[in-house]
C-alpha distance (Angstrom), angle and dihedral (degrees) to the residues before:
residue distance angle dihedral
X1 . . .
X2 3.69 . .
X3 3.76 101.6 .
X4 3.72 135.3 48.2
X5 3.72 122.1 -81.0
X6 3.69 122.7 -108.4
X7 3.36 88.2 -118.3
X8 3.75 125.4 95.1
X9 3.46 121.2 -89.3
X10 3.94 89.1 -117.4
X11 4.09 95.8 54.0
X12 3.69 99.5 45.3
X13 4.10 110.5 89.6
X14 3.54 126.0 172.7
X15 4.58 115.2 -141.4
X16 4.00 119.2 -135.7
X17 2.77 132.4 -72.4
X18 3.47 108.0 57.3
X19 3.89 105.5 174.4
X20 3.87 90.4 34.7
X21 4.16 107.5 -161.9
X22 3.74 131.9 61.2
X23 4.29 103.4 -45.9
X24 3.65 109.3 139.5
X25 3.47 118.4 172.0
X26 3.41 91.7 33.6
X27 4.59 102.2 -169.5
X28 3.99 106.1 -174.7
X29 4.23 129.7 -176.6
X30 3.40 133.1 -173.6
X31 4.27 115.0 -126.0
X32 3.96 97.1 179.0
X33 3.65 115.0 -58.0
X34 3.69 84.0 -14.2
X35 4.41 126.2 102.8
X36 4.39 105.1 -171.3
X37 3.41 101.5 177.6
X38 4.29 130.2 178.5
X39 3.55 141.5 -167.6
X40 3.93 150.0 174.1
X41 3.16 124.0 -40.5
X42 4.27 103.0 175.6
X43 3.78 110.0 -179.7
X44 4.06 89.0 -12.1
X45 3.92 120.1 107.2
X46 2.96 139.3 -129.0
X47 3.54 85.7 56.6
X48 3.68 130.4 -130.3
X49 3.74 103.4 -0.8
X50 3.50 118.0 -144.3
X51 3.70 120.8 -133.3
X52 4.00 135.9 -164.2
X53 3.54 137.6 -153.7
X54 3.99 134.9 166.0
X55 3.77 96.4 -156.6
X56 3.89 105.1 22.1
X57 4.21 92.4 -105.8
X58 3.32 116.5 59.9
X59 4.63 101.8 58.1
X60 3.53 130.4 176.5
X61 4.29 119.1 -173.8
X62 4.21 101.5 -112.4
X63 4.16 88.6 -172.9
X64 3.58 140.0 -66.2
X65 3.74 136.4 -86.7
X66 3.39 94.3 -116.4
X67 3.77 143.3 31.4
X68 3.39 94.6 177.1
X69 3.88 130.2 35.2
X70 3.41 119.4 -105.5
X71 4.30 103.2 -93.7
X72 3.99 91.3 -127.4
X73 3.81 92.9 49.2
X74 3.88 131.6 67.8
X75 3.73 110.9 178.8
X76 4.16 148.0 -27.8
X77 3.73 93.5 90.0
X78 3.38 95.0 -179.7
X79 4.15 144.3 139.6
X80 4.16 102.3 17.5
X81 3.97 113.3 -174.8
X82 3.42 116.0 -161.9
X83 3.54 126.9 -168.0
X84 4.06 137.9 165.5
X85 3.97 124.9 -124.9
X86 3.93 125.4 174.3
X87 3.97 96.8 -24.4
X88 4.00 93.2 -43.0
X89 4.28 128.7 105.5
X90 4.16 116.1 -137.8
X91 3.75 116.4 -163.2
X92 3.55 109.0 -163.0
X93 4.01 101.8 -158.6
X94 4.02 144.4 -178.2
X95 3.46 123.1 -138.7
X96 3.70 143.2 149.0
X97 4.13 119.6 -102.8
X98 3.88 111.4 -136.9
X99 3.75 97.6 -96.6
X100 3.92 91.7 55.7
X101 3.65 107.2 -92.9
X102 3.76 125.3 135.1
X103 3.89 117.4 -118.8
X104 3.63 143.6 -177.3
X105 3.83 113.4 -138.6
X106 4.02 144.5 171.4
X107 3.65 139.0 -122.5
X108 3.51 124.9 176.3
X109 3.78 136.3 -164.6
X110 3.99 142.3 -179.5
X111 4.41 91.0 -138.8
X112 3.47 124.0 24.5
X113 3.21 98.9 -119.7
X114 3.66 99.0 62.3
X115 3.42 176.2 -105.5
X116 4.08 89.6 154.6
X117 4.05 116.6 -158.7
X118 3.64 103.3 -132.5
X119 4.49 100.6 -139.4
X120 3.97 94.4 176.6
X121 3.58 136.6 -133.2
X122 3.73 119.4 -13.5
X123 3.69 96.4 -171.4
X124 3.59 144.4 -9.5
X125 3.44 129.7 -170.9
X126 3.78 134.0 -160.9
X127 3.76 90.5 -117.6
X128 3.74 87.0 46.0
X129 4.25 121.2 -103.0
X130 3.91 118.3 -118.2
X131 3.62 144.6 170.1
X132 3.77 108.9 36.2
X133 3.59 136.6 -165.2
X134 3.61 143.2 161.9
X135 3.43 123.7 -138.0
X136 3.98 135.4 158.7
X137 3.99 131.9 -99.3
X138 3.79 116.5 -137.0
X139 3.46 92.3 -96.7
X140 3.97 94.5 53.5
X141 3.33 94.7 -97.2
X142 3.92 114.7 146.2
X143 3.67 116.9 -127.7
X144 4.26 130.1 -175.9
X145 3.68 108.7 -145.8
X146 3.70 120.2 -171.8
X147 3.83 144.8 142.0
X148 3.24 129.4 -91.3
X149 3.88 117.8 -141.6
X150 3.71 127.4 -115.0
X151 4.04 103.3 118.5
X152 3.77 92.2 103.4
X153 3.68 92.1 54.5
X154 3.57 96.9 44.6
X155 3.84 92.9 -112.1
X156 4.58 120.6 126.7
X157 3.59 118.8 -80.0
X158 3.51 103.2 -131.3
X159 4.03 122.3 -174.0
X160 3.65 110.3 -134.2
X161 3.88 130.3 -165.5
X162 3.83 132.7 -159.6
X163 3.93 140.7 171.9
X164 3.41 124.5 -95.1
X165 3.52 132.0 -148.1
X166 4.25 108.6 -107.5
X167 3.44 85.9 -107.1
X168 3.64 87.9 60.9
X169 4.09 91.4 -133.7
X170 3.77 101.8 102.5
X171 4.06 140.5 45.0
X172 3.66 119.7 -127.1
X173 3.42 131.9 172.0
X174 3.95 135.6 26.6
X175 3.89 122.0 -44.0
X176 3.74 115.6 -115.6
X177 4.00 123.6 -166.8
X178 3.77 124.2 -127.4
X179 3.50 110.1 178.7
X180 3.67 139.7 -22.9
X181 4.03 132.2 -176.3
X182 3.82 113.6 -63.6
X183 3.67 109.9 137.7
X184 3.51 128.2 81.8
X185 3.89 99.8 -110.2
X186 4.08 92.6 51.4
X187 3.86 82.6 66.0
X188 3.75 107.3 175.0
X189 3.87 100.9 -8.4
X190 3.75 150.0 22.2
X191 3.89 115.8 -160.5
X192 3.63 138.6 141.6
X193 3.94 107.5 67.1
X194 3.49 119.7 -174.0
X195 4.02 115.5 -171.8
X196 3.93 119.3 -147.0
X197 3.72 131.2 172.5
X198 3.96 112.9 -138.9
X199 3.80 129.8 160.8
X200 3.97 98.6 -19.2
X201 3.82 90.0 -41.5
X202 4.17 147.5 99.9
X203 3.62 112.4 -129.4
X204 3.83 114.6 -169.1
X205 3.58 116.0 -163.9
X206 3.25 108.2 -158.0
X207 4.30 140.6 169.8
X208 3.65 129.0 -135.5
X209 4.38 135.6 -175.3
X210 3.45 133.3 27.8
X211 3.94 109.7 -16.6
X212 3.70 96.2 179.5
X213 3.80 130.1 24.7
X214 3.68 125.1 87.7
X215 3.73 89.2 -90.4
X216 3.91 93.8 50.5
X217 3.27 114.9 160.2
X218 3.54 109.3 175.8
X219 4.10 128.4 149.1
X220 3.40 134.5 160.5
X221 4.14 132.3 -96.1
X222 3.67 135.5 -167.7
X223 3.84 132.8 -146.7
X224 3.76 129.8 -176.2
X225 4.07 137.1 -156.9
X226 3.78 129.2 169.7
X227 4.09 83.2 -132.0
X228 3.33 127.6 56.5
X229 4.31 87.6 -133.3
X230 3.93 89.0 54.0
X231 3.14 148.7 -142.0
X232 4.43 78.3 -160.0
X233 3.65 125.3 -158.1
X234 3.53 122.5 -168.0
X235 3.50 130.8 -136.2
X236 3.87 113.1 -92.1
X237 3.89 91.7 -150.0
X238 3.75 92.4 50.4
X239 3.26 131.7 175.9
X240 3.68 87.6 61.1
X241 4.07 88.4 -177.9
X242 3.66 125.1 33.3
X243 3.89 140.9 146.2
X244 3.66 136.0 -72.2
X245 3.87 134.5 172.8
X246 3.70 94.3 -61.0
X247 3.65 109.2 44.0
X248 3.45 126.7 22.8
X249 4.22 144.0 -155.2
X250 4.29 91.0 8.7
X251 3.60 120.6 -167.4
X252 4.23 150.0 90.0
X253 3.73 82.3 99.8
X254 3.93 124.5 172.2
X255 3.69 120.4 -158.0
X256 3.99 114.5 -135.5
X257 4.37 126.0 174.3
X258 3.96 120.7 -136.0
X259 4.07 110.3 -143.1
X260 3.63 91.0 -92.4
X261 3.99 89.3 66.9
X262 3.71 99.0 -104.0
X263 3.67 117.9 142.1
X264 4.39 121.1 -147.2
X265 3.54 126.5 -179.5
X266 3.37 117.3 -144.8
X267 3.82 118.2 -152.0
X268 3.62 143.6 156.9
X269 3.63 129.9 -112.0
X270 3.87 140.2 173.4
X271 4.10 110.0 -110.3
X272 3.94 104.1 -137.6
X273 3.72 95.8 -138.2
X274 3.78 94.7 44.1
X275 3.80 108.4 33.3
X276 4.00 91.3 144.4
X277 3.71 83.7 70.9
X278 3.72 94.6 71.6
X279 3.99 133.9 -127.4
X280 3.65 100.3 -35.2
X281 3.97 131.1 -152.6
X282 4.23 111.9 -103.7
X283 3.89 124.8 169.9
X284 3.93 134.6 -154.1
X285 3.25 140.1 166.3
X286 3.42 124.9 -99.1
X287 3.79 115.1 -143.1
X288 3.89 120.7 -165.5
X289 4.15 101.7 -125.1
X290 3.84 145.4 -178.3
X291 3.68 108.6 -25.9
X292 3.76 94.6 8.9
X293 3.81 101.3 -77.7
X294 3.55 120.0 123.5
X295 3.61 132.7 -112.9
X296 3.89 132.4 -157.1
X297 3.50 101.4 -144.8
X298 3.60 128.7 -37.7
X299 3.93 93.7 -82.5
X300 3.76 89.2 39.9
X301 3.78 91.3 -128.8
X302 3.40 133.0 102.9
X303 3.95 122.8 -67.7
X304 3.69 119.7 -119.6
X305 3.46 89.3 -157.1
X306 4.05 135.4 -3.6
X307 3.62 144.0 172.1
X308 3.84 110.2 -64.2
X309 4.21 107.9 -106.6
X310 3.70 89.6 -135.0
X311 4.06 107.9 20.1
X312 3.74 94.5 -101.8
X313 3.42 119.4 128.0
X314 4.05 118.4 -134.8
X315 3.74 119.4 -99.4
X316 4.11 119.5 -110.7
X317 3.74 131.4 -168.8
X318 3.74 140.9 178.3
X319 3.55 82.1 -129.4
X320 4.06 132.6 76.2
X321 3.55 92.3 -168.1
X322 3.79 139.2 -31.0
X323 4.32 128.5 -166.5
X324 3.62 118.5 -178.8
X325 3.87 89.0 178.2
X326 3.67 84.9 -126.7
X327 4.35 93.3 127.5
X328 3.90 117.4 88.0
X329 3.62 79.2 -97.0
X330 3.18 162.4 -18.1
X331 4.20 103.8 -25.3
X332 4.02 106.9 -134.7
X333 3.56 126.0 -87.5
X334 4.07 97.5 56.1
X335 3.58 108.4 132.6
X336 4.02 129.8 -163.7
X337 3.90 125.9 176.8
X338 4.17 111.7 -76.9
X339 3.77 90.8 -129.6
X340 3.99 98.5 45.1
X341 3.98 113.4 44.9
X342 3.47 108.4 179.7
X343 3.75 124.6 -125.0
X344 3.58 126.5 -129.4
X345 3.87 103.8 127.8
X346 3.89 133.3 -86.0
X347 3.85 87.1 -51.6
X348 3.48 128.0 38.1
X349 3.55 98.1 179.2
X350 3.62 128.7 67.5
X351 3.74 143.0 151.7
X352 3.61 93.2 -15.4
X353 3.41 110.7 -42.3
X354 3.60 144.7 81.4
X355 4.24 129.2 -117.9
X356 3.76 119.9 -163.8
X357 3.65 122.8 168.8
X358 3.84 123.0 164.7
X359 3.98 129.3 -122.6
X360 3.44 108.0 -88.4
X361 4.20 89.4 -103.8
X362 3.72 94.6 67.7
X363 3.65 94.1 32.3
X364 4.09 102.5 118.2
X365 3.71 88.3 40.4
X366 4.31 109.4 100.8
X367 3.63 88.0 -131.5
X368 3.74 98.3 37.2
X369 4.30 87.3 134.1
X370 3.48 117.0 32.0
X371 3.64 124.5 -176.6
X372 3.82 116.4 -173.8
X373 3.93 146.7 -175.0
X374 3.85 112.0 -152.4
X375 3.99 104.4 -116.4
X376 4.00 115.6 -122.9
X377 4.00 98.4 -168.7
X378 3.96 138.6 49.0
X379 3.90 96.2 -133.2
X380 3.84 118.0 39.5
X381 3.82 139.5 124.3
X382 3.31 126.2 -116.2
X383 4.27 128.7 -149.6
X384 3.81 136.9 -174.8
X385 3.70 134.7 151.2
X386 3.69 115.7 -135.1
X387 4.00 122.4 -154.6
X388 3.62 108.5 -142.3
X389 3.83 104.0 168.8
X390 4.09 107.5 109.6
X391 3.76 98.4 18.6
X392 3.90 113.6 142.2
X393 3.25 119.4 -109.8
X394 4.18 113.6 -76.7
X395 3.70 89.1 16.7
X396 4.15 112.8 136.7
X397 3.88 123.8 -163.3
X398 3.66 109.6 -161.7
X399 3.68 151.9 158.7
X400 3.83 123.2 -133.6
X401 3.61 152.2 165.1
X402 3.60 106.7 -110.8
X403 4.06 121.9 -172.7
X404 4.15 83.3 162.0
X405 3.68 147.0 -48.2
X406 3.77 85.5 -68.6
X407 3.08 99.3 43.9
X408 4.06 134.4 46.3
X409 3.34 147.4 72.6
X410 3.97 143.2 -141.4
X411 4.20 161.4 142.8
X412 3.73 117.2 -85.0
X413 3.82 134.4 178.7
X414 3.74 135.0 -145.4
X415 3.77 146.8 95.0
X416 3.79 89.8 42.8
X417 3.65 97.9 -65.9
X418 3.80 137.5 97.4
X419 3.88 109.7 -138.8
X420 3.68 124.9 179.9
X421 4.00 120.4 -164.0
X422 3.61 150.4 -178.4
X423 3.86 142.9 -145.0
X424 3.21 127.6 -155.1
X425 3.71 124.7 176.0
X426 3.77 92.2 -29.8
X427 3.70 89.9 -50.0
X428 4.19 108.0 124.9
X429 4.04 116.9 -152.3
X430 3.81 127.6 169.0
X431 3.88 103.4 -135.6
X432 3.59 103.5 -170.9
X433 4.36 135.7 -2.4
X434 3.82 118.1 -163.7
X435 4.39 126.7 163.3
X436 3.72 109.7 -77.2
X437 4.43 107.5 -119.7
X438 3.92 111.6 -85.5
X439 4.04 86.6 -111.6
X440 3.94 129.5 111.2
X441 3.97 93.2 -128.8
X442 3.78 122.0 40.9
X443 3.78 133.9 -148.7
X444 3.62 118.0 -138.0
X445 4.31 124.3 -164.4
X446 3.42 134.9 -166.4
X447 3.74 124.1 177.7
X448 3.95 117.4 -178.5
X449 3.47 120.6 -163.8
X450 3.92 124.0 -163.0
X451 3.72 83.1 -5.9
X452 3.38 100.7 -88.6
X453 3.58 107.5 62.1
X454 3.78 125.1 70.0
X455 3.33 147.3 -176.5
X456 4.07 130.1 -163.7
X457 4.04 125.0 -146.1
X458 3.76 130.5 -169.6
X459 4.30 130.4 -145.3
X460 3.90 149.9 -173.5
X461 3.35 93.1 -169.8
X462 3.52 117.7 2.6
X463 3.46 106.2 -106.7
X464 3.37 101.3 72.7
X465 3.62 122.2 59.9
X466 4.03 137.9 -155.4
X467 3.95 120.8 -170.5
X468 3.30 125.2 -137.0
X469 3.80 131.6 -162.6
X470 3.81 127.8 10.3
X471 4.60 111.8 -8.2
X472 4.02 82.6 -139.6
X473 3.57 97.3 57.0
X474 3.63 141.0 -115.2
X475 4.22 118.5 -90.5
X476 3.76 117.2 -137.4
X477 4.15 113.7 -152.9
X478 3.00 140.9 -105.4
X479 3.58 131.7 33.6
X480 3.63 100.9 -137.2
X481 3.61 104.1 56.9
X482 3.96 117.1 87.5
X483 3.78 111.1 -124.6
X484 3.79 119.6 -121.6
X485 4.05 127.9 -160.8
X486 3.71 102.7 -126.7
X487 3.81 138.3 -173.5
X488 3.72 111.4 -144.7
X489 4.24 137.9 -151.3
X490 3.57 130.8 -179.2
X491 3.79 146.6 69.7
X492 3.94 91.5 130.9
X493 3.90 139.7 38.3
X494 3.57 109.0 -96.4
X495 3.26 89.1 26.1
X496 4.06 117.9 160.4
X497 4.13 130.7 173.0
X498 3.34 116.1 -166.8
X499 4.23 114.7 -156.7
X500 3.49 136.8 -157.6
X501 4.21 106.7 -141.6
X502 3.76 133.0 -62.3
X503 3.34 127.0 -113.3
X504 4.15 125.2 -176.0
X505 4.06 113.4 -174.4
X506 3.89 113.4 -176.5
X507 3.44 115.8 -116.9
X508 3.81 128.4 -166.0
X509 4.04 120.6 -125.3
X510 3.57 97.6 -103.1
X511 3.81 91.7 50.1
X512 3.24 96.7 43.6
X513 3.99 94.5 58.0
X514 3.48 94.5 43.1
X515 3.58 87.8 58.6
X516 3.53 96.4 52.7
X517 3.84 93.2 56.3
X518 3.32 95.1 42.4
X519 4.05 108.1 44.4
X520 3.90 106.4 106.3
């Protein structure tokens, strides 16, 4: 909705989520009456996508920072901070150096959207460095401040800062610790920081125990110190942000001000009856309270739904997502894994349809290219028309539900046949094999339920529908991974599967069941 709602400012509230899909580590600035915000992307390229927003609700993905990983890096894309300085974009990024080590690193840019400068590592410790961001001293001096590792190893978690150059590119200078985990609720770690300046004071907002397990229990803390170098105090009432029945493990929050001088932090958080989806992106408002600390809302946990920043109310469709591959290419916000780019030329898209074809290394595997949409609900149904005619022989076109290459699970078409299989931890079986429909294209379903549970469905036509594989369903492990909607190739070298759009309705459990049982 581009313009404001009749409504009043006052009556118009927006419900979290409000970057539905796997973003954790959400970092978000203000450029004008424009929010870009970006996140992790872990073993996911195009790394760090880069969304935008003009009222902090309503986001669409504008690109990535990279299309490429960096050369001296091969994984743990994770925790980018961007910021904006005199007419130039900084993302402050993790990522792990070729011989294993955990670094934090700089790209720069003149738009937000791209071409990024790749600078290289900043640091990297032995115990690995994480969670950057750059923030400025009282005298204007600019500062990185991350965390160095040592959670995994049972070791402190200190936060460290050090100068930058002006250009913000290089450290100089001594490093100098602000805080590190000491009270009970940090548990094993503190990580995260975000630096604010409010009322003559730095405010760190910053995250502490378990973030991603099934027994998460993360929540957010604040600390405070009249200089940016310390002496810290933390807040007594801490966690200032925590989890209820809705949303669960909250925190990695940046803080951000709209024009009229309100400040949001934007954070991500598990939802508790869709935890497949990922960490998802929530915001509040941050108030300034008793004794100048700040609170996030009066419960301190998350809102299920507040007053709209900017009076516009959020945007809702029948559909998830939908591609007809009718763009020059591929529309933002397609994912594939960082260490397996498929290859199907320069362009992959053209005149309506879809070609994947994986590298040559992963070329007899059925997912050898995957393709995939993030998923931003627990119950949906998923579509895609395969074109069979001219594969080679052994050569599967398919449509899955892909946590990773270890894990996932999906319907693929080729040779004749229909076959439906699973993955779990690395371990490949084929779970059912039926005759593929007497019809030069094929239509391929998927319908999850819960998020976890699946079941696959065959078509001439696409009216009428045949399952395949088990009526309850098929479960995809584990928990912690954040399911994806992908389109597969492979089975043969040389293989290539050509598809005709993508379309994801959401469905609700009931539904969703019903037309599992039913499909025929």
């Amino acid at each position: 909705m581009e313009g404001r709602s009749e409504l009043s400012v006052a009556n118009v509230s927006y419900t979290n989520h409000v970057l539905a899909g796997n973003y954790p580590d959400p970092s978000v600035i203000r450029v004008g009456k424009d929010y870009w915000a970006t996140s992790t992307s872990s073993g996911w390229a195009p790394q760090f996508p880069i969304l935008h927003s003009r009222d902090l609700v309503n986001w669409t993905v504008a690109g990535s920072v990279f299309q490429q990983r960096p050369a001296w890096s091969d994984g743990n894309y994770w925790a980018p901070e961007i910021s904006h300085y005199r007419g130039r974009y900084l993302v402050y990024y993790v990522a792990r150096k070729l011989d294993g080590g955990r670094c934090v690193a700089v790209a720069s840019a003149r738009q937000p959207t791209a071409p990024y400068q790749d600078h290289g590592p900043l640091v990297c410790q032995k115990l690995g460095s994480i969670d950057p961001m750059a923030v400025r001293d009282e005298h204007g001096w600019p500062h990185l401040v991350w965390k160095r590792g040592g959670n995994v190893h049972n070791l402190p978690t200190p936060i460290l800062a050090q100068k930058l150059t002006r250009n913000g590119l290089k450290l100089v200078g001594e490093r100098t610790e602000l805080i590190r985990n000491d009270t009970s609720w940090e548990a094993k770690v503190v990580e995260a920081p975000f630096i604010t300046r409010q009322g003559g004071w730095f405010y760190m907002f910053y995250s502490g125990d378990d973030c991603c397990s099934m027994q998460c229990n993360y929540a957010l803390g604040v600390a405070r110190s009249p200089y940016l170098l310390g002496p810290w105090e933390k807040n007594p009432a801490n966690p200032i942000l925590k989890g209820d029945d809705q949303w669960i493990c909250p925190g990695h929050g940046s803080v951000v001000s709209d024009e009229d001088g309100r400040d949001y932090l934007m954070y991500h958080a598990f939802s508790k009856n869709a935890a497949y989806v990922g960490r998802q992106a929530l915001i509040d408002e941050v108030s300034w309270g008793v004794e100048q600390w700040p609170m996030i809302n009066v419960s301190s946990t998350p809102s299920g739904h507040a007053q709209s920043p900017h009076g516009i109310e959020a945007q809702n469709a029948e559909f998830l997502f939908t591609d007809d591959f009718n763009s020059p290419g591929l529309t933002p916000g397609w994912q594939w894994p960082q260490a397996n780019q498929p290859s199907a030329g320069l362009n992959p898209v053209r005149n309506g349809w879809l070609s994947l074809a994986p590298a040559n290394a992963h070329a007899l595997d059925v997912a050898g290219a995957v393709m995939a949409r993030a998923t931003t609900a627990a119950d949906y149904v998923v579509t895609t028309v395969a074109d069979t005619r001219g594969m080679k022989p052994g050569a599967l076109a398919g449509l899955a539900a892909f946590g990773d290459g270890y894990n996932a699970l999906g319907i693929a078409a080729g040779d004749g046949k229909i076959i439906v299989w699973r993955r779990e931890n690395g371990l490949h079986k084929t779970v059912a094999i039926v005759p593929a429909p007497n019809a030069p294209l094929v239509h391929l379903r998927m319908i999850a339920s819960g998020g976890y549970r699946f079941r696959f469905a065959v078509s001439a036509d696409g009216r009428e529908w045949h399952n395949v594989g088990k009526k309850k369903g098929v479960d995809l492990p584990p928990w912690g991974h954040s399911v994806r909607v992908a389109l597969t190739s492979g089975g043969a070298k040389g293989a290539v599967a050509r598809f005709d759009g993508l379309r994801m309705v959401s469905s609700q459990p009931a539904a969703a069941n019903t037309a599992m049982l039913a499909g025929n």
